[in-house]
ZAMARGU-4260 file (C-alpha; in steps of 0.2 Angstrom, whole numbers, plus 5000, padded with zeros to 4 digits):
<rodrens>
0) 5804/5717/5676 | 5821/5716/5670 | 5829/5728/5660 | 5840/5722/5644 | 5855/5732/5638
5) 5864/5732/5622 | 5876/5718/5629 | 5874/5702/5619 | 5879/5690/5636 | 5865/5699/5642
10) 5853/5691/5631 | 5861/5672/5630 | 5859/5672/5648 | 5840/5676/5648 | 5835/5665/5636
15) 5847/5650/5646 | 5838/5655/5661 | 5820/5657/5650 | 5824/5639/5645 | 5827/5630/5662
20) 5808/5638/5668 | 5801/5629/5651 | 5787/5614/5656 | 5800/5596/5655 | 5784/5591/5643
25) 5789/5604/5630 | 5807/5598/5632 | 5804/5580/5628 | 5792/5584/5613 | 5806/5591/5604
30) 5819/5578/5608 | 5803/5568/5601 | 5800/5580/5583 | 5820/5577/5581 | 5822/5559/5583
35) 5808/5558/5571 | 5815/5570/5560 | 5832/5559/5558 | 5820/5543/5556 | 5817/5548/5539
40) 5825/5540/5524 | 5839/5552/5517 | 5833/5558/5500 | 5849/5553/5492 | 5847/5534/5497
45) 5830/5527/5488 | 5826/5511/5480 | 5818/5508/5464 | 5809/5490/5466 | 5803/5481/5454
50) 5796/5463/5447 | 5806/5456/5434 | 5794/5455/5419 | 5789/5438/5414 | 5796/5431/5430
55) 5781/5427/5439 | 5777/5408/5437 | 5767/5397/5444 | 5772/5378/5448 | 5761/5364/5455
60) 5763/5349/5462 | 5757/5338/5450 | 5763/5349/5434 | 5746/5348/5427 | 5747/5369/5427
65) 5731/5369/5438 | 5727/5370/5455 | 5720/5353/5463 | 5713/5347/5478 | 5726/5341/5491
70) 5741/5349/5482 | 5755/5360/5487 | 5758/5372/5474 | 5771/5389/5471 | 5773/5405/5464
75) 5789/5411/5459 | 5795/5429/5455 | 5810/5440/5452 | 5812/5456/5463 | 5823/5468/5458
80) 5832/5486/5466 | 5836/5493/5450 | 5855/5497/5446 | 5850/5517/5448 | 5844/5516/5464
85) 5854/5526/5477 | 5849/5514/5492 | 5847/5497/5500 | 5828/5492/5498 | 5828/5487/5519
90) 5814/5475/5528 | 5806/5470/5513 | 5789/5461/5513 | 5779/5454/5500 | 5760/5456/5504
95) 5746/5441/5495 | 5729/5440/5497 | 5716/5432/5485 | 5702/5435/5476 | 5688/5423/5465
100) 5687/5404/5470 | 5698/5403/5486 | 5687/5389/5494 | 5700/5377/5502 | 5715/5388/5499
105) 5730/5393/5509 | 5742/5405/5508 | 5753/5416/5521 | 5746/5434/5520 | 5765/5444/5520
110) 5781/5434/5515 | 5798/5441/5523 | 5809/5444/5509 | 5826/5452/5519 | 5838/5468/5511
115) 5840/5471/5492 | 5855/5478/5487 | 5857/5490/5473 | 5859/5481/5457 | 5852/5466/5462
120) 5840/5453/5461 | 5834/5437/5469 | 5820/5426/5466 | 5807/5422/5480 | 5792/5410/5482
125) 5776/5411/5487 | 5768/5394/5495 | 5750/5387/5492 | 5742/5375/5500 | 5726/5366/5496
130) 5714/5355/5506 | 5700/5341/5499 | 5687/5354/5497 | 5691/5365/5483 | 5680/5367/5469
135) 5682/5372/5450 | 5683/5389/5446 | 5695/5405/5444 | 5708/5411/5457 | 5716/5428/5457
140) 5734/5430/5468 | 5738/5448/5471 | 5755/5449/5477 | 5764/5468/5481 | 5780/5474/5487
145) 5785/5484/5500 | 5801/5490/5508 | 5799/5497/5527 | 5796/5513/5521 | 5783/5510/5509
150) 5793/5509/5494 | 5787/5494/5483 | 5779/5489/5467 | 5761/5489/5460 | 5753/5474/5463
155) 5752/5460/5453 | 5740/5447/5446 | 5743/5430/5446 | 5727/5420/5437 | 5726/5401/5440
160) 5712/5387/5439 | 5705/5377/5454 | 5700/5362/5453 | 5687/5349/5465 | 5694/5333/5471
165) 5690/5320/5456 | 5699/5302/5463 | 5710/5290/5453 | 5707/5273/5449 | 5720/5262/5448
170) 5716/5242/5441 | 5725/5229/5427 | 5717/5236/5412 | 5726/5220/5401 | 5735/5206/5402
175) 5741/5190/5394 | 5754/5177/5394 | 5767/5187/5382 | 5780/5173/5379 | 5781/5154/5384
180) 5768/5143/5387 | 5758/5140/5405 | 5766/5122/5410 | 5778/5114/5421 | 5794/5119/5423
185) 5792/5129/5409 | 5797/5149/5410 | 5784/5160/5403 | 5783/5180/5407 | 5764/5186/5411
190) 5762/5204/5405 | 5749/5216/5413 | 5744/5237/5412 | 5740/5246/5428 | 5731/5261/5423
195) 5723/5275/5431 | 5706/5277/5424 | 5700/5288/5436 | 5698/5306/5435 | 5710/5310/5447
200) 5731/5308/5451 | 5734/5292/5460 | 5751/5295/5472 | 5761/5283/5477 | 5756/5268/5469
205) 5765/5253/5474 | 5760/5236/5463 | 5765/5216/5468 | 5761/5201/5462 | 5756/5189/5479
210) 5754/5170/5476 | 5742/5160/5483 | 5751/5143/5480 | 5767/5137/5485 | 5777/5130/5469
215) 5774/5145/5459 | 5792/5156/5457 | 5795/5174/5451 | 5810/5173/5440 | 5811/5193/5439
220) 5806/5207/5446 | 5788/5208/5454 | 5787/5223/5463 | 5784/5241/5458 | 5780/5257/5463
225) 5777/5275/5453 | 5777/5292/5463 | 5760/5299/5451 | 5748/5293/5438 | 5740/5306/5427
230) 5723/5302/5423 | 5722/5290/5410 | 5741/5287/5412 | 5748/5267/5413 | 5762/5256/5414
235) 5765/5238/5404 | 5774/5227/5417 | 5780/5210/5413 | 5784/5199/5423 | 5795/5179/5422
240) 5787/5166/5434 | 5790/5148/5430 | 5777/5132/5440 | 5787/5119/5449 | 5787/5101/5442
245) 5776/5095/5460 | 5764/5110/5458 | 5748/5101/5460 | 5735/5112/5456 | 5729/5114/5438
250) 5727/5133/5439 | 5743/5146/5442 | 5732/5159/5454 | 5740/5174/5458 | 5733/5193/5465
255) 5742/5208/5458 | 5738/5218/5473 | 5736/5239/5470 | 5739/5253/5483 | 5738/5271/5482
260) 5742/5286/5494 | 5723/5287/5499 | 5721/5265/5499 | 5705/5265/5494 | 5704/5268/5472
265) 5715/5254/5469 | 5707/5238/5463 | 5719/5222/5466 | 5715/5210/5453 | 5713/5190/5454
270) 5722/5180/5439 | 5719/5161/5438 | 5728/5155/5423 | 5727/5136/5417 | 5740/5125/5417
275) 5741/5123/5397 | 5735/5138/5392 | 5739/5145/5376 | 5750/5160/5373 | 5739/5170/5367
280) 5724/5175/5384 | 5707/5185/5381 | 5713/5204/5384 | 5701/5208/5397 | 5703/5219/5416
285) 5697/5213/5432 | 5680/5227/5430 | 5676/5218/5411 | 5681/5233/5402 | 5700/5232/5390
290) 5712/5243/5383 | 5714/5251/5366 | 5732/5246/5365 | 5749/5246/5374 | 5761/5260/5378
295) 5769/5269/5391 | 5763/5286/5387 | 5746/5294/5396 | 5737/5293/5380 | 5731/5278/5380
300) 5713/5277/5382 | 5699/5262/5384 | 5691/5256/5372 | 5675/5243/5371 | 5680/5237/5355
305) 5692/5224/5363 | 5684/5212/5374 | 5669/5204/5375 | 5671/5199/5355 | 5655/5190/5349
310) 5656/5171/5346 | 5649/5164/5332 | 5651/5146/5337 | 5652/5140/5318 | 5665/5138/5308
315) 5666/5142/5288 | 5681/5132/5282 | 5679/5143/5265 | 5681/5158/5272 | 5701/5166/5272
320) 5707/5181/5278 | 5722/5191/5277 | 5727/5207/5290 | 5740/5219/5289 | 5746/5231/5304
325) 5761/5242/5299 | 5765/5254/5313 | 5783/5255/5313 | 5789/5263/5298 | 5805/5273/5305
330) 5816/5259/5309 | 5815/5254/5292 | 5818/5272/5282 | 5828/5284/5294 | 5822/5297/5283
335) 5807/5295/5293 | 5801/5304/5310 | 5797/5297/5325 | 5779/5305/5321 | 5777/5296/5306
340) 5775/5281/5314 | 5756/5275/5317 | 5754/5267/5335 | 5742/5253/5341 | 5742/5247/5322
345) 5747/5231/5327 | 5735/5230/5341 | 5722/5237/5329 | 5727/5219/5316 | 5727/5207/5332
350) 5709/5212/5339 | 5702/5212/5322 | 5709/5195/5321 | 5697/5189/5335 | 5682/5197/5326
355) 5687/5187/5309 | 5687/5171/5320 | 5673/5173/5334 | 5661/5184/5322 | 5663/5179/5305
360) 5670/5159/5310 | 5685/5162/5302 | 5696/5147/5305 | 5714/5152/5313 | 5723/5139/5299
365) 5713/5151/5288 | 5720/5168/5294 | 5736/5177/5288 | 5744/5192/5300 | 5757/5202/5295
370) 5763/5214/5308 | 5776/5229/5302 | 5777/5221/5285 | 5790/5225/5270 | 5783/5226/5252
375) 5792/5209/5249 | 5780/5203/5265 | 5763/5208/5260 | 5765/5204/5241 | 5770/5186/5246
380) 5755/5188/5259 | 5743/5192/5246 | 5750/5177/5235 | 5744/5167/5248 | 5727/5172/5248
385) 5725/5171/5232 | 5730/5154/5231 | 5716/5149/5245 | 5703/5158/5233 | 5710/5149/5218
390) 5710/5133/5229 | 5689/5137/5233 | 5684/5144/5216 | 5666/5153/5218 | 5666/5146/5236
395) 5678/5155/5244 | 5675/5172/5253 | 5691/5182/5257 | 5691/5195/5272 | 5706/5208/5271
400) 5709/5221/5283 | 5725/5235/5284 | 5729/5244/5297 | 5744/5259/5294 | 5751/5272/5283
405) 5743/5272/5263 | 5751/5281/5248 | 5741/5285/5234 | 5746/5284/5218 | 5739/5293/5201
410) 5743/5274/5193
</rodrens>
């Protein structure tokens, strides 16, 4: 036993000599407790992270504000270190997982987001991916953010709709000679709609007119092609062909050919116009169905109405008729909006016209058309009329239809 005396040397050197004797494994635990103790964020250096409010947004591919199948899709939000914050946010991860209808969803779990300065903000993305076998219903994205210390946000909720896949239909919903006449060294321009009736987008649609005989020229463009069709969406192309002098068939045959990304609901169509024709064709598509009128918009929808018009197959040489379609009314008073105007008026007058003559066997010499007509126009228009019913006496039967804007009047 050693004795100690009052000498304070005496008592440094036993505890030196007390910690050389100490087990190496007690040695290294403290080197261990103190390393551990400096890993520890500094009190004085913290974060305040947070999601910008009203910054998460969700953009998808086909901008229909859902989630369809085959689309790639992203979510977009602000993170910010708040301007009081006494530290860098360091290693910072974004964790996602999903709840509700994620059948044939993909997205990563954690997202590496980098350093956040104090005072600052960046926005970061979230990518989704979707296969052909999602179905309809309700996903929930949960995104959260952490730092590497576990300083983050609460999480957040981001609802959107999935969708099953519903295919496209791409075909020529209408067509007809527009201007010229179907001869001989005689330009004409062939006008045609490819629609998307299907259900689905249609991607990558590429449209061409092919000609099966030599001695029939394009004189313009004959070629397209449209990234995406919204269902229901279409296009009016026109095109200028003119026949050769030697062309010896009596038919101009042509096939406007239809692809889409997945090349299997496209529909080419087969035209065979005679040499001869008139100007005006039959509006009819390559499945017997029509359109409801022309436009570039995707509101446009089908209508039965148009084709297939019943023939009467007897004419009534007292029978007159007189139609009005007045759908542009802005060009003339630009007082007027845009909304004002009344679209497919026009087109409503010229099918009725068919009706007057293959239903009712209303004579063409017999019908009056008045498209976008003035007060000056319909007044003369109706002048004329009369005059066939005065021409008839009791005999005449006069048909008149108006299609357009009315105005009443307490006279």
């Amino acid at each position: 036993m050693i004795k100690l005396g009052p000498n304070p040397s005496c008592w440094l050197l036993c505890l030196m000599m007390l910690f050389s004797f100490m087990p190496l494994s007690a040695q290294v635990e403290g080197v261990t407790r103190k390393a551990m103790t400096i890993r520890k964020r500094p009190l004085s250096r913290v974060p305040v992270l947070a999601i910008e409010k009203g910054s998460i947004r969700f953009e998808d591919g086909n901008q229909n504000g859902k989630l369809d199948a085959d689309e790639r899709a992203t979510v977009f939000f602000t993170l910010e270190n708040a301007p009081t914050a006494t530290g860098q946010a360091q290693d910072v991860v974004c964790d996602v997982r999903l709840d509700g209808t994620s059948f044939g969803v993909d997205v990563p779990e954690t997202i590496h987001l980098g350093n956040i300065p104090v005072g600052s903000s960046t926005v970061f993305s979230i990518p989704i991916s979707t296969g052909m076998n999602t179905k309809d219903g309700e996903l929930n994205l949960y995104l959260k953010v952490r730092d590497r210390f576990g300083v983050g946000t609460r999480e957040s909720l981001v609802e959107m709709e999935t969708l099953a896949f519903r295919a496209p239909e791409v075909e020529v919903s209408y067509r007809q000679v527009k201007q010229g006449v179907v001869e001989r060294r005689m330009p004409f321009d062939y006008e045609f709609v490819v629609q998307n009736s299907g259900e689905g987008f249609a991607y990558d649609v590429r449209c061409e007119l092919e000609f099966v005989d030599q001695g029939v020229n394009p004189i313009s463009q004959h070629t397209w092609k449209f990234d995406r069709m919204a269902p229901g969406e279409f296009r009016e192309l026109t095109v200028g062909l003119m026949v050769q002098d030697d062309f010896p068939h009596e038919e101009v045959r042509f096939n406007v050919l239809l692809v889409e990304s997945f090349d299997r609901y496209a529909n080419t169509f087969v035209e065979a116009l005679p040499i001869g024709a008139p100007i005006e064709q039959v509006y009819r598509t390559g499945s017997g169905t029509a359109v409801s009128g022309i436009s570039s918009g995707p509101t446009m929808l089908k209508g039965g109405v148009d084709y297939d018009v019943p023939q009467l197959r007897k004419a009534h040489p007292n029978r007159f008729a007189l139609l009005i379609g007045n759908e542009d009314y802005t060009s003339q008073n630009a007082s007027l909006e845009a909304s004002q105007d009344v679209p497919f008026a026009v087109r409503d007058a010229e099918v009725m016209r068919e009706y007057f003559m293959g239903l009712w066997g209303i004579p063409a010499d017999n019908i009056i058309i008045e498209r976008n007509a003035t007060k000056a126009n319909m007044e003369k228009a109706l002048k004329r009329l009369a005059n066939f019913a005065e021409a008839y006496g009791r005999d005449a039967e006069l048909f008149f239809y108006y299609s357009g804007h009315g105005l009443p009047s307490e006279e």
